[in-house]
N, CA, C and O atoms as a DFTB+ gen file, in Angstrom:
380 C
 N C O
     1  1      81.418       0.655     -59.304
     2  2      80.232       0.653     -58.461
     3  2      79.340      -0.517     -58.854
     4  3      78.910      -0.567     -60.006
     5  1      79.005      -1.558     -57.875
     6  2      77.891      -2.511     -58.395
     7  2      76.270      -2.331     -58.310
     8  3      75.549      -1.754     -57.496
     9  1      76.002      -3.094     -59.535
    10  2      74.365      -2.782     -59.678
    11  2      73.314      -3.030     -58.725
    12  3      73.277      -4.064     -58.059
    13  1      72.347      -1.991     -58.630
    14  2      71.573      -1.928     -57.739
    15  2      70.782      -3.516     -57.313
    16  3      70.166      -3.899     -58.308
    17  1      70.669      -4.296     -56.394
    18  2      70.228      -5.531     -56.567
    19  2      68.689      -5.351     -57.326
    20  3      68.329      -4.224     -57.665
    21  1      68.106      -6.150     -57.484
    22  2      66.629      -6.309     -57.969
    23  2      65.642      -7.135     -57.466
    24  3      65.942      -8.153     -56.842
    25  1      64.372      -6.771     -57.691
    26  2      63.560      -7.200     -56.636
    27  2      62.497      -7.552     -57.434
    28  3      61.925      -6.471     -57.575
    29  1      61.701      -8.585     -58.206
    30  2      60.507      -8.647     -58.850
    31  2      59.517      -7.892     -58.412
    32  3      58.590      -8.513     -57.892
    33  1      59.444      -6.957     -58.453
    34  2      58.065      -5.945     -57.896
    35  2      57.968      -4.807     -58.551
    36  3      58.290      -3.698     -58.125
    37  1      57.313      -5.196     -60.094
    38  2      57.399      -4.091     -60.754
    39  2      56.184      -3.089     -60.252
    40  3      55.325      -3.381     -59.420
    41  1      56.327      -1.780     -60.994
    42  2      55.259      -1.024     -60.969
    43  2      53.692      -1.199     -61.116
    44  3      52.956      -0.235     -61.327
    45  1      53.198      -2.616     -60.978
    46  2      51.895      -2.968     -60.944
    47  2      51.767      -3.154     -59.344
    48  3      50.812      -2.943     -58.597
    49  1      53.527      -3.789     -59.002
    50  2      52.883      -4.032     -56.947
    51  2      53.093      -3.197     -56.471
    52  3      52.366      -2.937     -55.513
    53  1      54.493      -1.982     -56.895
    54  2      54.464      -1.035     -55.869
    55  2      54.194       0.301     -56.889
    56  3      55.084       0.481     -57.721
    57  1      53.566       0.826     -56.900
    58  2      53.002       2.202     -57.312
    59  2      54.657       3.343     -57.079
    60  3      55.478       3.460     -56.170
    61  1      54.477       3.979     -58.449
    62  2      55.566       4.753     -58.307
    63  2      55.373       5.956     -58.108
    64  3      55.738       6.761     -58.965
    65  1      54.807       6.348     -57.035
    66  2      54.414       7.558     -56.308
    67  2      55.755       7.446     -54.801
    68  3      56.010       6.542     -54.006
    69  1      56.163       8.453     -54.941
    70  2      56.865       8.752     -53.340
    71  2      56.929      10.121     -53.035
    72  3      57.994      10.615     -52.666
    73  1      55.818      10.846     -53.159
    74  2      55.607      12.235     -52.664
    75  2      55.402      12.423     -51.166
    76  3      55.379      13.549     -50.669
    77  1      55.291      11.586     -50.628
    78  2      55.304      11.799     -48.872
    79  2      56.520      11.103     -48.151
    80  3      56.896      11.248     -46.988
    81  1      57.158      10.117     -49.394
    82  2      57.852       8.850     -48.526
    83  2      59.387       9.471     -49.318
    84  3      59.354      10.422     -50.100
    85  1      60.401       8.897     -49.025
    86  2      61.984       8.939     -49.543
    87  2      61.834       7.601     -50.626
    88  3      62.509       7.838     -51.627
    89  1      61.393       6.748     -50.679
    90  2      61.324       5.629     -51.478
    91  2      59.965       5.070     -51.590
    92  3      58.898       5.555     -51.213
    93  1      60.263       3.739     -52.295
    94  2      58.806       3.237     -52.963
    95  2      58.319       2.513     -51.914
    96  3      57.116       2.760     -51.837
    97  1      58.781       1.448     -50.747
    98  2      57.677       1.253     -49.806
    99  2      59.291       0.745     -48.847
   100  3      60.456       1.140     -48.809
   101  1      58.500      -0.289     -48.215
   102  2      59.463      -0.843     -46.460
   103  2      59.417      -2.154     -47.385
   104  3      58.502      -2.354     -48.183
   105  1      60.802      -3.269     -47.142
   106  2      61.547      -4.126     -47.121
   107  2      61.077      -4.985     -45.697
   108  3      61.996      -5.030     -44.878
   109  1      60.184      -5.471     -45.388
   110  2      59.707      -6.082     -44.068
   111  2      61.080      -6.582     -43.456
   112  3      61.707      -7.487     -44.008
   113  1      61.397      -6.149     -42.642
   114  2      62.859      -7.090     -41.745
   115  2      63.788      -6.475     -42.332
   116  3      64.761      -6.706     -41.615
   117  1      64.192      -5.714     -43.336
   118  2      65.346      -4.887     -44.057
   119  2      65.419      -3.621     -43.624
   120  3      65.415      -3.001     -44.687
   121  1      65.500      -2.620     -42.536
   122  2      65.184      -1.058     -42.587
   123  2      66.114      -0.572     -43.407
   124  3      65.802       0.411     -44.079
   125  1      67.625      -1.211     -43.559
   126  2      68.672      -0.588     -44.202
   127  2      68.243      -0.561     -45.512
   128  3      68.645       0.518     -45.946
   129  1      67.639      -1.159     -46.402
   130  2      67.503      -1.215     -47.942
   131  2      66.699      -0.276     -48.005
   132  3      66.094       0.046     -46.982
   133  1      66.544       0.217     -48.880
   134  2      65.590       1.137     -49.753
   135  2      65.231       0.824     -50.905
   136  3      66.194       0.721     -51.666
   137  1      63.674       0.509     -51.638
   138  2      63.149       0.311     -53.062
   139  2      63.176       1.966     -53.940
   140  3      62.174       2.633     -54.197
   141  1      64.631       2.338     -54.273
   142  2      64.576       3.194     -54.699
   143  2      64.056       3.822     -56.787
   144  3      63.803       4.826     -57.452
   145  1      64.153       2.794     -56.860
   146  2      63.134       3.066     -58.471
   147  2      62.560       1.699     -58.590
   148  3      63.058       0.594     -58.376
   149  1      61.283       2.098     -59.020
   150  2      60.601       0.763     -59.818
   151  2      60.258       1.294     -60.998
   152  3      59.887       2.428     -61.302
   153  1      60.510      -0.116     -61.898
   154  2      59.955       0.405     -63.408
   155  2      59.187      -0.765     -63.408
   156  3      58.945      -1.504     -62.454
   157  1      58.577      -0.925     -65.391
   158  2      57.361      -1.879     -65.892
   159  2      57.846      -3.124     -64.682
   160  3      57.331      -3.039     -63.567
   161  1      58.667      -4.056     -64.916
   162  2      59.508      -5.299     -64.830
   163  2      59.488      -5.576     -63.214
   164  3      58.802      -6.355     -62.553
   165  1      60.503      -4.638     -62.831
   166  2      61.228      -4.898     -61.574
   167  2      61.429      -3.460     -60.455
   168  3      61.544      -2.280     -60.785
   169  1      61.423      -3.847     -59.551
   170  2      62.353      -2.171     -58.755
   171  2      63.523      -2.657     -58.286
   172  3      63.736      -3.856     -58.110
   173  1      64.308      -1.768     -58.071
   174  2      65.874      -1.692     -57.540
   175  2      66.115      -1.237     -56.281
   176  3      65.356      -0.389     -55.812
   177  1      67.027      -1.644     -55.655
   178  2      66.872      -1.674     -54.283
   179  2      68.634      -1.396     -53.855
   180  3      69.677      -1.872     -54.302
   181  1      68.383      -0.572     -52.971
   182  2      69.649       0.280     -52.770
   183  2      70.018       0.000     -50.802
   184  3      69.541       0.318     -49.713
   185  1      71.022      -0.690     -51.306
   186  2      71.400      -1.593     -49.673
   187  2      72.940      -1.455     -48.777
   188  3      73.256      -2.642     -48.701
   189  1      73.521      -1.043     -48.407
   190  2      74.696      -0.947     -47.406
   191  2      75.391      -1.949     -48.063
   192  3      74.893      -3.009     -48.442
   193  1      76.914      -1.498     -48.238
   194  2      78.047      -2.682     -48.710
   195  2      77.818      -4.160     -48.020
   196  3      77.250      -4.263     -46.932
   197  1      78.305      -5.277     -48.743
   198  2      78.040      -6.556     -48.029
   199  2      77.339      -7.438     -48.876
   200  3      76.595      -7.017     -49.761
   201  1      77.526      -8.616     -48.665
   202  2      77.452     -10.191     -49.420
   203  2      76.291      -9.614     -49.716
   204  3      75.828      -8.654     -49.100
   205  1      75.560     -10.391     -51.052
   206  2      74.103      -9.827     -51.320
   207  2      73.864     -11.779     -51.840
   208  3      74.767     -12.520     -52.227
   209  1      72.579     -12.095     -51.685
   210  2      72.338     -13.177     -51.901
   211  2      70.644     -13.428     -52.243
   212  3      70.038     -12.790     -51.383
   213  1      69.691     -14.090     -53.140
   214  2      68.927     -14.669     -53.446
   215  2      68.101     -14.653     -52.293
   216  3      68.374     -15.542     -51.486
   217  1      67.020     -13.777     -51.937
   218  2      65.777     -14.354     -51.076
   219  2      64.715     -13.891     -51.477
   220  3      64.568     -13.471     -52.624
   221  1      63.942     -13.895     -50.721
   222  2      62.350     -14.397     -50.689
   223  2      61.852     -12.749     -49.909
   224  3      61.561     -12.941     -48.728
   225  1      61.758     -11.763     -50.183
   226  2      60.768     -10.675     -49.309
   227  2      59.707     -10.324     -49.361
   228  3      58.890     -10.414     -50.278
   229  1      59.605      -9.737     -48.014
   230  2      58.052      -9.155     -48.340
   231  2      57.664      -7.643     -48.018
   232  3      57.879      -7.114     -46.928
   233  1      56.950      -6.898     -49.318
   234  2      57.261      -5.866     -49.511
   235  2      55.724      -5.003     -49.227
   236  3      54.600      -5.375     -49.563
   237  1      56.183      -3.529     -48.373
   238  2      54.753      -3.124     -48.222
   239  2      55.048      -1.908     -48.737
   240  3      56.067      -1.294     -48.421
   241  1      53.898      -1.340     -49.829
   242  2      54.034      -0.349     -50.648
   243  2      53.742       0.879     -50.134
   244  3      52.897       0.801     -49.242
   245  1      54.203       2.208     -50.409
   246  2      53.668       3.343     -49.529
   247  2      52.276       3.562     -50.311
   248  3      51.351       2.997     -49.727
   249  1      52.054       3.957     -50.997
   250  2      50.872       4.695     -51.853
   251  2      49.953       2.927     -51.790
   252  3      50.947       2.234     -51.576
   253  1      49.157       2.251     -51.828
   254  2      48.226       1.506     -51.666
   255  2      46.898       1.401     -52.978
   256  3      46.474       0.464     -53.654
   257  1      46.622       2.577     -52.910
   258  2      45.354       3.102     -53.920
   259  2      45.807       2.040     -54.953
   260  3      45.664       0.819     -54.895
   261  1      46.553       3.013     -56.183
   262  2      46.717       2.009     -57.461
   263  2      46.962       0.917     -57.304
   264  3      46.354       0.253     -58.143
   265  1      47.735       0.128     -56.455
   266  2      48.537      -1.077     -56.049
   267  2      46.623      -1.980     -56.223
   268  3      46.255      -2.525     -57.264
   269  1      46.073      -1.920     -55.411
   270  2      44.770      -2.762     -55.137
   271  2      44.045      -2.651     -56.331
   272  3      43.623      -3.706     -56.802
   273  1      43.735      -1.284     -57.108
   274  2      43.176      -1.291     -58.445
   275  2      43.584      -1.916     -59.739
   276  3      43.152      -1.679     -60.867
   277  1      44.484      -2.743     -59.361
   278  2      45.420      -3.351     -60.427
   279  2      45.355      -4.806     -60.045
   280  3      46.016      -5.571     -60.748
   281  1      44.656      -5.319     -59.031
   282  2      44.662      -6.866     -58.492
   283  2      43.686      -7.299     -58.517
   284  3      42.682      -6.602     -58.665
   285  1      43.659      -8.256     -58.418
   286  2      42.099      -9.536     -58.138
   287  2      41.948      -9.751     -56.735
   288  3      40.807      -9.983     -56.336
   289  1      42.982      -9.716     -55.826
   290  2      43.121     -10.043     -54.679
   291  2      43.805      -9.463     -53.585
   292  3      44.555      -8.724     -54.222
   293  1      44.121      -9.241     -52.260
   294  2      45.147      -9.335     -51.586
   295  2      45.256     -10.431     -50.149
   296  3      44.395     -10.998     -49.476
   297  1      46.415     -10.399     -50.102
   298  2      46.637     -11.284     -48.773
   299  2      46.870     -10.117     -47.619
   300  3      47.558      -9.096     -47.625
   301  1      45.950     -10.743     -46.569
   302  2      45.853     -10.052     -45.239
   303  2      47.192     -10.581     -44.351
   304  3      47.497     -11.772     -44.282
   305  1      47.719      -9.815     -43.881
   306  2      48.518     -10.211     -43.039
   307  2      49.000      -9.536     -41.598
   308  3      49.145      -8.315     -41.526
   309  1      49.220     -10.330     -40.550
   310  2      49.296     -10.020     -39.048
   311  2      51.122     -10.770     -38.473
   312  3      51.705     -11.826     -38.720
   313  1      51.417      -9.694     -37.748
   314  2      52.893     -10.170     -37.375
   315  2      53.636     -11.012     -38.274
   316  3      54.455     -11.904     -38.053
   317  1      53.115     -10.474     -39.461
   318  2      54.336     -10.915     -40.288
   319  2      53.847     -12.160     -41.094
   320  3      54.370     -12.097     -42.206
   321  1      53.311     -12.910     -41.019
   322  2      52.861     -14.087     -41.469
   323  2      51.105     -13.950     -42.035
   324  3      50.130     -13.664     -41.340
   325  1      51.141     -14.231     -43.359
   326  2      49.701     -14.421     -43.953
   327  2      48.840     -14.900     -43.570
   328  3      48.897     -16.113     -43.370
   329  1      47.177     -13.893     -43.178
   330  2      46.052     -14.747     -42.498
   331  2      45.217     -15.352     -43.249
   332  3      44.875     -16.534     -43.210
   333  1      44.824     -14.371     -44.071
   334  2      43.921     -14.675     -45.210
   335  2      44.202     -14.003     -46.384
   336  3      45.010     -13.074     -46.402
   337  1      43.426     -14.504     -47.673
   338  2      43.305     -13.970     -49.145
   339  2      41.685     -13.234     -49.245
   340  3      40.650     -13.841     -48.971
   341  1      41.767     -11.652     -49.745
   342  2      40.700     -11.113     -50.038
   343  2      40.689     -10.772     -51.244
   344  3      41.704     -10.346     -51.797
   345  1      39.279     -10.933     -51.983
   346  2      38.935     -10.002     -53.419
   347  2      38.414      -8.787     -53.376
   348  3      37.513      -8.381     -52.642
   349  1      39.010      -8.221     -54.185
   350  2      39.310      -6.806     -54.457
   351  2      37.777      -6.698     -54.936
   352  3      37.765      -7.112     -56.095
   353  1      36.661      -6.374     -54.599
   354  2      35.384      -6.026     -55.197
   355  2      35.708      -4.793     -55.953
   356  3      34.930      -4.593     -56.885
   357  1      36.532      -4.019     -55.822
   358  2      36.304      -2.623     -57.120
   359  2      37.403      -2.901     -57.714
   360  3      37.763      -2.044     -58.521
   361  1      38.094      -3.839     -57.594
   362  2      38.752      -3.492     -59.030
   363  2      38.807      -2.839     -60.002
   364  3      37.751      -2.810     -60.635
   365  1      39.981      -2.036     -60.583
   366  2      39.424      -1.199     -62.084
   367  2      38.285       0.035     -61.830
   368  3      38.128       0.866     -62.725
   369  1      37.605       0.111     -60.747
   370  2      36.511       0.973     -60.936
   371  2      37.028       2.367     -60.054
   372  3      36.213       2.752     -59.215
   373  1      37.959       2.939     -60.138
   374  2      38.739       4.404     -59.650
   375  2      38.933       5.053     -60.618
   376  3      39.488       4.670     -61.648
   377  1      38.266       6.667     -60.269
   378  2      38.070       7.770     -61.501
   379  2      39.223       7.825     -61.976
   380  3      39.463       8.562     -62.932
């Protein structure tokens, strides 16, 4: 059996909560993959047989909350493509 591919998106981008969801968030343009564990480092990603190759994704997390309390920033984005960069004014400040 081969290893789950990997995805740089450790548990600081996607929050490891999936109590409402089957996995850790959506694969933008991927429905077949699934981010099925994230740890410190990286999450793993669980995809249909077939060539696997080196790209670039973009990943939207289910749970949100912790994800933003852990940043300086986020990028806004519309149909897919980045509009703007916002600062996180509360940072750090969630009971």
């Amino acid at each position: 059996m081969p290893e789950a591919p990997l995805i740089d998106t450790p548990a600081l981008v996607i929050d490891r909560d999936v109590a409402r969801a089957q996995d850790h968030g959506l694969i933008v343009g991927h429905p077949e993959a699934a981010i099925v564990r994230v740890i410190e480092e990286q999450g793993m990603v669980e995809l249909p047989a077939g060539p696997r190759r080196r790209r670039v994704v973009q990943v939207v997390p289910n749970h949100v909350c912790p994800v933003v309390n852990l940043h300086d920033g986020v990028t806004v984005s519309r149909g897919g493509q980045p509009r703007e960069r916002r600062v996180v004014a509360a940072r750090g400040r969630s009971s």
